[in-house]
N, C-alpha and C positions, 0 to 999 in steps of 0.2 A: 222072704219071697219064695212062694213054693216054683219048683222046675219047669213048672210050665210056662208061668212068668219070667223065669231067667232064656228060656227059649226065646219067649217072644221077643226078649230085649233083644237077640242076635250077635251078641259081642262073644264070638271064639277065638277071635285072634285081635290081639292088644300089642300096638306097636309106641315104645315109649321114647325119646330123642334125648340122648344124655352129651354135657360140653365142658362136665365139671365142674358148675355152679352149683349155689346152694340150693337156686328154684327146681333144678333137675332130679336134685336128690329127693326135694318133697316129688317132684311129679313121680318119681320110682316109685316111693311111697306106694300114691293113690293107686299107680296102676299096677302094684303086684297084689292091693288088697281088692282091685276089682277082678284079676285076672282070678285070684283064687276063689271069692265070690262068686266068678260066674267060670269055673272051669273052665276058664279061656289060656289059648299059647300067649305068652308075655316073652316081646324079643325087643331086647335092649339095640340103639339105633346111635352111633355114632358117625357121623359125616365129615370129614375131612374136604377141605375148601383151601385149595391152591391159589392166592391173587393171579389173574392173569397176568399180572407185570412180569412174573414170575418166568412165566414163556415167551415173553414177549420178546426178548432178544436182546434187548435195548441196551439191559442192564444186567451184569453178573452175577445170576443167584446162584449158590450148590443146591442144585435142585434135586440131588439126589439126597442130600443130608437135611431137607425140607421137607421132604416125603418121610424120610426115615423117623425124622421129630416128630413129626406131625402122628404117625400110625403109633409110636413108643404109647405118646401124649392120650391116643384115643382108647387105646387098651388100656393105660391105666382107668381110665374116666368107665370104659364097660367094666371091668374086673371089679371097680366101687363099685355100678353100680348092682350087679351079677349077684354080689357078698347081700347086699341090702334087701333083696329080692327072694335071696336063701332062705335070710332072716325071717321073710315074711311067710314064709314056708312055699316059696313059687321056685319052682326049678325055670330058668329062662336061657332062652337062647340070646348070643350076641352077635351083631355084627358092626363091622366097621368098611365102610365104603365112601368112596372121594367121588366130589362131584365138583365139577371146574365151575358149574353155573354159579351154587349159592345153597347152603344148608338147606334153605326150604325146595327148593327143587330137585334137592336128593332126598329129604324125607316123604316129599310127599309123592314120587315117580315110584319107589323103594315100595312104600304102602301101597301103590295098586300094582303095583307088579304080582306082591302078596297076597293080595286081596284081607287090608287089615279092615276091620271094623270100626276101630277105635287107633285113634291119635293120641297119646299124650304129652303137652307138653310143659315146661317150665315159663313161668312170666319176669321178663327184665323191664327194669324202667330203663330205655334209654336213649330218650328224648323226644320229642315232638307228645304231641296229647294222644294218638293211637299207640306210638310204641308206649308212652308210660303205664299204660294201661295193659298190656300185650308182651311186649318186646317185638322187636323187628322181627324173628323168626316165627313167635308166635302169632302174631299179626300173619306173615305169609300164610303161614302152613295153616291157618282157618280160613283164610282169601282161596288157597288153590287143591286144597283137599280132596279128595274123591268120599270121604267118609269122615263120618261124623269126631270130631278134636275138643277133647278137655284141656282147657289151660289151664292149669295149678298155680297158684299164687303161695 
């Protein structure tokens, strides 16, 4: 594809959504071999999801040692995926941010906040005929996207 045509495509900023599954690892894959493909920034995207029961009062969580799990758990999952991305010769940014909503509500706020181009995400079967096809997160985050989302199988 000569540069003119990778202009046109308009993908400079590639935003990829990792949870420590094996689908996420292929979707790192795709998107450090498009990011370097198309000289695009590739920022690895972990979202940390607190159940609201969790605040709810009701019931006794350490909610402090919930948080702390939860962030250890998400920096492992960017630092796989960061190494993977190395590999692919993409130097990538990481981030990890909590959103009380729901994974897809913090990747896809996260993304135009940024102004990403491209979504990438991993597909789980995990139930119903949209998620098996999707996954529940990938299903969202193609339902409320601002920008265009590859799901990886």
């Amino acid at each position: 594809m000569s540069s003119s045509k990778k202009d046109e495509f308009g993908i400079k900023r590639i935003l990829v959504a990792v949870d420590g599954s094996e689908n996420a690892t292929r979707a790192v894959k795709v998107a450090s071999t498009l990011a370097k493909d198309n000289n695009a920034k590739l920022t690895i995207l972990h979202v940390i999801t607190i159940p609201a029961v969790v605040y709810s009062g009701d019931v006794a969580f350490p909610l402090n040692k919930i948080e702390v799990e939860a962030r250890r758990q998400g920096e492992k999952y960017v630092e796989s995926a960061q190494s993977t991305a190395r590999q692919a010769g993409v130097k990538a940014e990481t981030e990890i941010i909590e959103s009380i909503d729901s994974p897809v509500r913090g990747i896809t706020d996260y993304s135009e906040k940024n102004m990403i181009d491209l979504i990438v995400v991993g597909t789980r079967g995990l139930g119903g005929f949209k998620r098996l096809l999707l996954g529940s997160v990938g299903s969202g985050v193609v339902h409320y996207a601002h920008c265009s989302v590859l799901v990886v199988r």
